[in-house]
C-alpha positions in Angstrom: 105.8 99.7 113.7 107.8 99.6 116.7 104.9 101.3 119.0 102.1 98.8 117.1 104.7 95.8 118.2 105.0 97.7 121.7 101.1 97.7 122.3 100.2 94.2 121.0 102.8 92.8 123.5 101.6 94.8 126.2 97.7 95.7 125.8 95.1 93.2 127.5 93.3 90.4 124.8 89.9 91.3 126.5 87.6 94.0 125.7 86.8 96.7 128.6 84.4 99.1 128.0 84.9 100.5 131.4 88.1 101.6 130.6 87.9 102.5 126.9 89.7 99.7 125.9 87.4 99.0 122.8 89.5 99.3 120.2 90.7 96.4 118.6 94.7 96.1 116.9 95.0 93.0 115.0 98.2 91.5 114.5 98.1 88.8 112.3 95.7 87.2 114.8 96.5 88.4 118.0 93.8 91.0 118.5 94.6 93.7 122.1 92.4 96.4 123.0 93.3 99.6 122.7 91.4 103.2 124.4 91.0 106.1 121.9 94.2 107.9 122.3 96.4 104.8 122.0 94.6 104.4 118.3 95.0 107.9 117.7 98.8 107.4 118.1 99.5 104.5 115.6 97.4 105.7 113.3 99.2 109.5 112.9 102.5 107.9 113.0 101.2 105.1 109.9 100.2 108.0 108.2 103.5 110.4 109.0 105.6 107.6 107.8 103.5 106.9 105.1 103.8 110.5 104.0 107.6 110.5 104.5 107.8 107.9 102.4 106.1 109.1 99.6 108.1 112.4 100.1 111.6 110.4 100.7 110.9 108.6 97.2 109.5 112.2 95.3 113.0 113.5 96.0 114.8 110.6 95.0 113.1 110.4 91.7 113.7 114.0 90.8 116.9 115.2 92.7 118.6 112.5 93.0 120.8 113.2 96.0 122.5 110.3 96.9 123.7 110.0 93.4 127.0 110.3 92.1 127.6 113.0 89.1 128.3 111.9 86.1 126.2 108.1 87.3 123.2 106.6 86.0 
């Protein structure tokens, strides 16, 4: 989230097709232009933390580490 935040504060509001900068990243309304690679890059971290988390929550559920023994 931090690096979507981090582009729609600092990506221009107009599309430039000279540049690459065709891809649009909507934030609630504010809409920047992004080239290919900067797209790549929030989309494989939104995945890899959507993965995690799915992971992170799989443990829980079945190991229960941060449980005490003996606690339910």
């Amino acid at each position: 989230m931090a690096l979507w935040m981090y582009y729609d504060a600092t990506r221009p509001i107009t599309l430039d097709q000279n540049s690459g900068r065709i891809y649009p990243q909507n934030t609630h309304g504010s809409i920047v232009y992004l080239i290919r690679q900067e797209k790549l890059n929030v989309s494989a971290l939104m995945w890899v933390a959507g993965v995690s988390m799915v992971i992170a929550i799989g443990i829980d559920m079945s190991v229960r580490p941060l449980r005490r023994p003996g606690v339910e």
